[in-house]
C-alpha angles and dihedrals in degrees: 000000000000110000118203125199119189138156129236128175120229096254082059094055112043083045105106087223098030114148098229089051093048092043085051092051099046091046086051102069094060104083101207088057116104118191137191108199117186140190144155093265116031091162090064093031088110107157085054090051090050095053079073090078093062100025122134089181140058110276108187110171126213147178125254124147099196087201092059120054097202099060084049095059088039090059090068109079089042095058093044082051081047112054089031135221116358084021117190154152137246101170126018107198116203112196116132115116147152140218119181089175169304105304139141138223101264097049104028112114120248084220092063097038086063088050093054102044083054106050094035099036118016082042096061095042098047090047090055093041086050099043086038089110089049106047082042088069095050121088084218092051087188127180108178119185116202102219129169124241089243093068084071109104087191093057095056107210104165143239100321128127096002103187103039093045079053094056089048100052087045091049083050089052089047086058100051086051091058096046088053095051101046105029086178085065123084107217135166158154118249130193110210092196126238095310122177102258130120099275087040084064121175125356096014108146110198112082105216091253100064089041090051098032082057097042091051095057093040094049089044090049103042123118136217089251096049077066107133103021133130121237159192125231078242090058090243099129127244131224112253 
């Protein structure tokens, strides 16, 4: 049994090639995987419902909103209800993120900025601190962050998309602090490529398939060593 917990936000949901959607649906056909998939609506969440009708694998749903810290905590009790006596964690997705933009670092909003640095950053670490109990009682003991390759100073992509490159490359820096602190512990940063999903937008070039297919091999085969790297979604590693 190797329970998965990961965040997606609704747009990636109902998006058709969504990447949450896509990362649900390929866990799924392996029938010791169980997942626990969450999102703001479940109620409305209906092409994750539907994934029930050709699982393999165990599909729960949950409610988890990444920009509100409440609903994170109160998301506990109803996974360990969940996933059931002796409950744990191998592998902690965090995928959830926002974008509200291109914009630069002399015309972005400070409001935005603080929106994005919730939902992208205090999200994810509020979501590991909270599941810690959980990922302690697993063998794997996996925190995955899902970055951008924009968040990369080394790479050098520009001016673009100020606020959210900044979450990102908070949200690197947050890994590296976990893996520091609990050295037993893999965790990383992945970049899951420019993939054609709603926030891809135009001219992205990855379908979801290929960007998940590839995440799925490099997470299964990570080591502990490989613990605070930065990767691609086709487990080559990227400058920070």
């Amino acid at each position: 049994m190797l329970p998965y917990i990961y965040l997606c936000r609704k747009e990636t949901i109902f998006a058709s090639r969504g990447i949450g959607l896509e990362l649900t649906k390929q866990l799924l056909t392996n029938l010791s995987n169980v997942i626990v998939a969450t999102c703001r609506n479940p109620p409305g969440a209906n092409d994750l419902h539907a994934l029930k009708d050709t699982a393999k694998g165990t599909l729960h749903i949950a409610r988890i909103d990444v920009s509100d810290e409440d609903s994170i905590r109160d998301s506990v009790k109803v996974v360990e209800e969940l996933l059931g006596e002796n409950a744990s964690i191998d592998y902690l997705y965090n995928n959830a993120a926002i974008n509200e933009g291109n914009d630069t670092a002399f015309t972005f909003s400070s409001a935005v900025l603080m929106r994005t640095i919730q939902a992208n950053v205090i999200g994810p670490a509020v979501m590991s601190q909270c599941y810690l109990h959980l990922l302690e009682k697993s063998q794997k003991k996996t925190i995955i962050n899902i970055t951008s390759g924009l968040a990369s100073i080394g790479l050098d992509l520009g001016p673009k998309c100020a606020t959210y490159t900044i979450s990102k490359t908070a949200l690197n820096m947050l890994a590296y602090k976990q893996k520091t602190e609990r050295p037993d512990f893999t965790v990383i940063v992945l970049d899951p490529g420019w993939v054609k999903t709603v926030m891809g937008g135009e001219g992205a070039i990855l379908e979801p398939e290929e960007s998940v297919s590839n995440i799925i091999r490099t997470v299964t085969g990570l080591k502990h060593e490989d613990s605070g790297k930065f990767f691609q979604y086709d487990g080559g590693t990227i400058a920070w």
